[in-house]
C-alpha positions as CSV (number, residue, x, y, z in Angstrom):
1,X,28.2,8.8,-9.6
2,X,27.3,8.9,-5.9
3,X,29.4,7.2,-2.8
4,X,28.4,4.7,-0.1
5,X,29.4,5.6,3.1
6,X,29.3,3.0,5.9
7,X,29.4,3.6,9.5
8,X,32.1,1.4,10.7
9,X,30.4,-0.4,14.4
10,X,33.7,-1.9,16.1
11,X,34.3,-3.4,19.5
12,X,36.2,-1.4,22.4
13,X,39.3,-3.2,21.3
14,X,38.6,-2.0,18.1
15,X,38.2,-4.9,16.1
16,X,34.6,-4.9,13.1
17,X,31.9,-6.2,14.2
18,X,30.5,-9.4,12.0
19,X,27.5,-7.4,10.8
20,X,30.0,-4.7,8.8
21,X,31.0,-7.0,6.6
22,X,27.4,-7.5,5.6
23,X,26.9,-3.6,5.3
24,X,30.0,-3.4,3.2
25,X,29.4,-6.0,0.9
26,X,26.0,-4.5,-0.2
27,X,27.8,-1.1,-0.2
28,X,30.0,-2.6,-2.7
29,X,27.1,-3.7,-4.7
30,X,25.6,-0.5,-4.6
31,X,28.2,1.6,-5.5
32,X,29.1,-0.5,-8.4
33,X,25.6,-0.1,-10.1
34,X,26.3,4.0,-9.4
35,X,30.1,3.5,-10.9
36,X,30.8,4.9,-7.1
37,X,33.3,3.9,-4.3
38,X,32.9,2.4,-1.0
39,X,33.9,5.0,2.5
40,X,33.3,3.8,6.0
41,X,33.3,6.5,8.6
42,X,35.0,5.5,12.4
43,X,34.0,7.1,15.4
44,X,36.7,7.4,17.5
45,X,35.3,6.6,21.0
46,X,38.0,5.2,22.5
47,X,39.1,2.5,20.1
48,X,41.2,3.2,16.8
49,X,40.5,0.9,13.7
50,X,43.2,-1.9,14.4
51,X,45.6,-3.1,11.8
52,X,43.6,-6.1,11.7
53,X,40.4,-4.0,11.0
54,X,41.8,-1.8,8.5
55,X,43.0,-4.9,6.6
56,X,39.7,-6.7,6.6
57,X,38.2,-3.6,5.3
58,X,40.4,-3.4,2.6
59,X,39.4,-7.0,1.5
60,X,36.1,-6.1,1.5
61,X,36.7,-3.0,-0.7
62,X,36.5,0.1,1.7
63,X,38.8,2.4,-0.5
64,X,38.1,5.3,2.7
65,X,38.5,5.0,6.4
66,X,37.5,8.7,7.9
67,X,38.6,8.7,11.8
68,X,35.8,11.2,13.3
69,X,37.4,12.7,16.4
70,X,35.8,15.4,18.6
71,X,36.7,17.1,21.6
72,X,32.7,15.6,23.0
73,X,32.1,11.7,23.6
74,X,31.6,9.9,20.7
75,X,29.3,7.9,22.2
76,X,26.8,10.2,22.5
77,X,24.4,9.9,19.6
78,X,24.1,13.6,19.0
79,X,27.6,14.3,19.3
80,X,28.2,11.0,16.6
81,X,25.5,12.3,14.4
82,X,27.0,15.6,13.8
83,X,30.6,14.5,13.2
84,X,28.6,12.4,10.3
85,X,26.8,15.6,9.3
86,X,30.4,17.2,8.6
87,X,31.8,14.8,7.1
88,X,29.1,14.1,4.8
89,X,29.4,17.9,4.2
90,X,33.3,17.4,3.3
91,X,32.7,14.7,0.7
92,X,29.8,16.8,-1.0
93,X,26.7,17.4,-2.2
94,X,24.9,13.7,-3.5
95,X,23.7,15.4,-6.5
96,X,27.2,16.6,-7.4
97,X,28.9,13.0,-7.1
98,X,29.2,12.9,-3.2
99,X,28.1,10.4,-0.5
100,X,23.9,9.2,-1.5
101,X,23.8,6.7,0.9
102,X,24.6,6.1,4.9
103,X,24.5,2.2,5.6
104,X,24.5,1.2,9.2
105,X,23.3,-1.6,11.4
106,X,19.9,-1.6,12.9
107,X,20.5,-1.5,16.7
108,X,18.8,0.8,19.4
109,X,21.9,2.9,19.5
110,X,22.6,3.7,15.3
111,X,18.5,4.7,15.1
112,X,18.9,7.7,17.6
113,X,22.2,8.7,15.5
114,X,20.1,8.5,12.7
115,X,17.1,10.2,13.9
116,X,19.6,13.4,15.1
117,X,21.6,13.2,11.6
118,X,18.2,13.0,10.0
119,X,16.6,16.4,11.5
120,X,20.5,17.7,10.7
121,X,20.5,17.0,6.7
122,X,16.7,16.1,5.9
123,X,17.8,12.9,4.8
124,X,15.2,10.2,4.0
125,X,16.0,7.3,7.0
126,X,14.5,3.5,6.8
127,X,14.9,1.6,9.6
128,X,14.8,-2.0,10.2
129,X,15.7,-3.1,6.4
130,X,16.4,-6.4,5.1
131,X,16.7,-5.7,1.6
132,X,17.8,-2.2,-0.8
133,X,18.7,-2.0,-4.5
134,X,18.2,0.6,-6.9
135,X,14.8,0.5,-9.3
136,X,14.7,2.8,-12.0
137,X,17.8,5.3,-10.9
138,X,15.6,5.2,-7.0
139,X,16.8,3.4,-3.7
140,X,14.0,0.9,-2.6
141,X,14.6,-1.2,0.7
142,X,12.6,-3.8,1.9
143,X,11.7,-4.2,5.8
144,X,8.7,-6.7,7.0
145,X,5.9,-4.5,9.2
146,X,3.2,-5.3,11.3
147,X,4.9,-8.0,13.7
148,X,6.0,-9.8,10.5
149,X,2.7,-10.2,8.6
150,X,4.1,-7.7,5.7
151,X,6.4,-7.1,3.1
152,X,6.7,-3.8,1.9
153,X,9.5,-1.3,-0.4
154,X,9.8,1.6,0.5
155,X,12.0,4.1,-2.2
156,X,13.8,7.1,-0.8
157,X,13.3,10.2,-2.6
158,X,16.0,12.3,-0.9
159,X,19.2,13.6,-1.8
160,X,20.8,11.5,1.0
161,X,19.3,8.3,2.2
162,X,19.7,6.7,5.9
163,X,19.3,2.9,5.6
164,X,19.6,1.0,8.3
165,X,19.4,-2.5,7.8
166,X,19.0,-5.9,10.4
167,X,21.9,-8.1,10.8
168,X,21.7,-11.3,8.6
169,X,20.0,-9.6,6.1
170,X,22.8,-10.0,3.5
171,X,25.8,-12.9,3.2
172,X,29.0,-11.3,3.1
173,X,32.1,-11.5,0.8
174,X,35.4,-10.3,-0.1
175,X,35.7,-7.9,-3.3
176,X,37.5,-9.5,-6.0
177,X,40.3,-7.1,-5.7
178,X,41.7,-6.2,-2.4
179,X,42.7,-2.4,-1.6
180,X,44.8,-0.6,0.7
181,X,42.0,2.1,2.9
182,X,43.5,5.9,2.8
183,X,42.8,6.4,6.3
184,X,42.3,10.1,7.2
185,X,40.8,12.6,9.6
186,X,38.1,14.7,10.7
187,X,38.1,17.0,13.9
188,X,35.4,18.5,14.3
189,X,33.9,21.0,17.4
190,X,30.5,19.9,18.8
191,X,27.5,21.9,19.7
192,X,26.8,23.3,23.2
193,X,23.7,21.7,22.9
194,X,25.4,18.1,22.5
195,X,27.8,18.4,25.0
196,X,25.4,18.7,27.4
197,X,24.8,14.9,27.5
198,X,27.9,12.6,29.0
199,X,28.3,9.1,29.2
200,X,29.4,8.8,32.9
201,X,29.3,4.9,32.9
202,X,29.8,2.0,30.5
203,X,29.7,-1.6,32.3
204,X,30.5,-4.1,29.5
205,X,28.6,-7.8,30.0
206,X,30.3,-10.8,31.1
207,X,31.9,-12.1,28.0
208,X,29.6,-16.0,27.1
209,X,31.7,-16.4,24.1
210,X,28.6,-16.5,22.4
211,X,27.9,-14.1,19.2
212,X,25.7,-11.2,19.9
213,X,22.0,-12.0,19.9
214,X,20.9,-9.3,17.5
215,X,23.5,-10.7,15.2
216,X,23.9,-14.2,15.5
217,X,23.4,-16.7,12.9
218,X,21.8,-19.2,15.1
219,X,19.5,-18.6,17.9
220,X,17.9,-21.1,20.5
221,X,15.3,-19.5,22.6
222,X,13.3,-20.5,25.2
223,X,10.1,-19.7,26.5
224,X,7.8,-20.7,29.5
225,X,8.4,-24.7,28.7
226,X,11.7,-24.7,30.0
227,X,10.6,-23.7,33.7
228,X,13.7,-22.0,34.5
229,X,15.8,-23.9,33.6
230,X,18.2,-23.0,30.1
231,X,21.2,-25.4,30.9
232,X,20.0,-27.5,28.1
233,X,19.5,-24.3,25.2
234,X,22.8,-23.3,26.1
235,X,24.2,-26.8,25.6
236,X,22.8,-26.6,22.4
237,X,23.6,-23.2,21.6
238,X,27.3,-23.8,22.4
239,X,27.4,-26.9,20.0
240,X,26.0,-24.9,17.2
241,X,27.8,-21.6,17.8
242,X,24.7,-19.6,18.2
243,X,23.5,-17.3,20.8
244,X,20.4,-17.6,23.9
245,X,17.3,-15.9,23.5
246,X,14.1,-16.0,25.2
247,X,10.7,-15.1,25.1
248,X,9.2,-12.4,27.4
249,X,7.3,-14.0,30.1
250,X,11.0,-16.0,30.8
251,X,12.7,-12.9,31.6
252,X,9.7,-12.0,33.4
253,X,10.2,-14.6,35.7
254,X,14.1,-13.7,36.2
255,X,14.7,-16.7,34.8
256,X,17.0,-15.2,32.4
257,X,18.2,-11.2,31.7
258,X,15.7,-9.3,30.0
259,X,18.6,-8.2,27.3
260,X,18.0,-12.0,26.0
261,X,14.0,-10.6,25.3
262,X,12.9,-11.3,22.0
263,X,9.7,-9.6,20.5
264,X,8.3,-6.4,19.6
265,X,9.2,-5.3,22.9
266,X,12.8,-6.5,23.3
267,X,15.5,-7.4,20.4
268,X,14.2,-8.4,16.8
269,X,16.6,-10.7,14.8
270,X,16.5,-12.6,11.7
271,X,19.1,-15.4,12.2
272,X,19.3,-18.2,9.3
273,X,18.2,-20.8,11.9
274,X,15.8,-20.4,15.2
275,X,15.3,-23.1,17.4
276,X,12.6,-22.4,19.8
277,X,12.1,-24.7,22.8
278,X,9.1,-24.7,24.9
279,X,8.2,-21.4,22.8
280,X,4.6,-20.6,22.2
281,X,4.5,-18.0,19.5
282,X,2.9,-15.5,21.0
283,X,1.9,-12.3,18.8
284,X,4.7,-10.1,20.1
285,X,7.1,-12.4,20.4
286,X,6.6,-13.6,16.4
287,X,7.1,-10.1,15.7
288,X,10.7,-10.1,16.7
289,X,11.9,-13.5,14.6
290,X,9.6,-13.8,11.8
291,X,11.8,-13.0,9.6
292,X,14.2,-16.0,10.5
293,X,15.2,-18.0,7.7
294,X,13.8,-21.4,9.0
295,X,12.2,-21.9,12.3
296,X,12.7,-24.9,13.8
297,X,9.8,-25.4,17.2
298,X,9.9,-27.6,20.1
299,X,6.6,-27.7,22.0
300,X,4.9,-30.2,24.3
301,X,1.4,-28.5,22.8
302,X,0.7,-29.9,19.2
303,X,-1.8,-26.6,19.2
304,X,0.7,-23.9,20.0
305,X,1.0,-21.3,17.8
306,X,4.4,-21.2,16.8
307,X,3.8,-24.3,15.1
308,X,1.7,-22.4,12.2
309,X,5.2,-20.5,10.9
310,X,7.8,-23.1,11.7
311,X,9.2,-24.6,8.9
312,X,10.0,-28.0,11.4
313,X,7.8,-29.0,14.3
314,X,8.9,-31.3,17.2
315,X,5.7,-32.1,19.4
316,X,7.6,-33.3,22.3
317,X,8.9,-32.4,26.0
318,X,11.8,-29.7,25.7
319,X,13.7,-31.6,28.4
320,X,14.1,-35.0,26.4
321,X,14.3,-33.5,23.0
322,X,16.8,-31.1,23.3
323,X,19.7,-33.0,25.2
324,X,18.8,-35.7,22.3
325,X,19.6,-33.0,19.9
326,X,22.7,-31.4,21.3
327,X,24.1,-35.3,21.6
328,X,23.5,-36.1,18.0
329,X,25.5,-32.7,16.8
330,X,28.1,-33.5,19.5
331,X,28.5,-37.1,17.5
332,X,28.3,-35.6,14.3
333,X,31.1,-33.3,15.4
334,X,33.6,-36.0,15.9
């Protein structure tokens, strides 16, 4: 029997963010095969797991909530990554019935906690996954490599394994049977070494009301056909609910803020739907939304290279199309 332990990613308000409920419901999965239970683990970094949060947990079948408090910042990755390191020493050894598996989501900021926790409990770590299930007694998890062009397993042989999977990777449910989360807590001293880093600063972004880019379910990106000018993506983005990406040589320009980048060199998503718009599907920038469920491409250049993995073409100027688009959903919508 072995326990999934999810690190819980909230918001400063501290409400879940969307892609827990993914983590959890394969959790769930997981520790059902391994007759095992479902823990998440909340960094207290200023935010304590709302009412509302701990309730949505339970419907999804978190049976544990451990707070992780410190006397260092929280949001330091070292400082995070050894609070995880003691509690995963609390809950035991994975070969005697303790935690076997960390799940958390695939952003810049988890991967350095990793990487610390990592060198702290020689734990196997897969980053950027898209798939895991147990073969055979082992934990194989699927990621795509090589800008896209590759599928490939890769089984963890470690006591503990570090998965860290891409948002939209799984579709997220309720367990059949709701719980109530014992919530309890873990104090814990950190190192001389990791309280040498502080976080002097945090600005948050002006709020869009748009869902994450790096977790959205929708994406509309634009690239060097829209000269400029995204009015009409984020018309269309509104409509569907979806987010505003872009491809690098548009942030380049300024034409857009380079946290919108998309490609091997900015933010890599796999949303169920990308509309590109004026997109040419450059090398790097496929290797950053290959893994999309369906690609839909708008391009004034029935040669353009995005064309050869969309799953719809429009071969057509971005600035009549897309308004033409965005009016037909806006009908559609009542």
């Amino acid at each position: 029997m072995s326990d999934i332990l999810v690190l819980l990613d909230h918001t400063a308000d501290g409400a879940l963010r969307a892609s827990v409920r993914e983590l959890v419901t394969l959790a769930r999965d997981l520790a059902g095969a391994s007759s095992g239970t479902v823990r998440g683990a909340w960094a207290v970094d200023g935010a304590e797991p709302s009412a509302a949060a701990l309730a949505e947990l339970g419907a999804l079948g978190v049976t544990h909530v451990h707070r992780l408090t410190s006397d260092a910042d929280l949001r330091v990755a070292a400082v995070l990554a050894e609070g995880l390191a003691a509690l995963l020493a609390e809950l035991g050894d994975p070969t005697g019935g303790g935690v076997g598996v960390l799940l958390g989501v695939s952003s810049f900021e988890v991967k350095e906690v990793a990487a610390h926790l990592a060198v702290a409990t020689g734990a196997g770590v897969v980053t950027d996954a898209d798939a895991l299930e147990r073969v055979d007694g082992a934990l194989v998890a699927g990621k795509t490599v090589f800008a896209g062009t590759w599928t490939t397993r890769t089984a963890v042989r470690a006591a503990l394994a570090i998965v860290l999977l891409k948002p939209n990777s799984v579709v997220a449910s309720d367990a059949s049977d709701a719980v109530e989360p014992h919530v309890s807590e873990l104090a814990f001293p950190a190192s001389a070494a990791a309280s040498r880093v502080r976080v002097v600063e945090r600005t948050e972004r002006p709020a869009t009301g748009r869902p994450d880019l790096g977790s959205a379910h929708i994406v509309v990106v634009g690239g060097r056909g829209t000269e400029g000018d995204f009015t009409p993506l984020e018309e269309l983005a509104d409509v569907l609910g979806g987010a505003v990406g872009a491809t690098r040589v548009a942030t380049d320009e300024g034409w857009i803020g380079h946290d919108a980048q998309i490609g091997q060199t900015g933010v890599t998503i796999s949303p169920r739907l990308y509309i590109g718009a004026g997109v040419s599907g450059a090398v790097h920038h496929r290797g950053g939304m290959q893994a999309s469920g369906t690609i839909v491409a708008i391009n004034s250049d029935p040669d353009a290279p995005i064309f050869e993995i969309a799953d719809y073409g429009i071969v057509g100027d971005l600035t009549a199309v897309v308004p033409q688009l965005t009016q037909e959903l806006r009908r559609r919508q009542g």
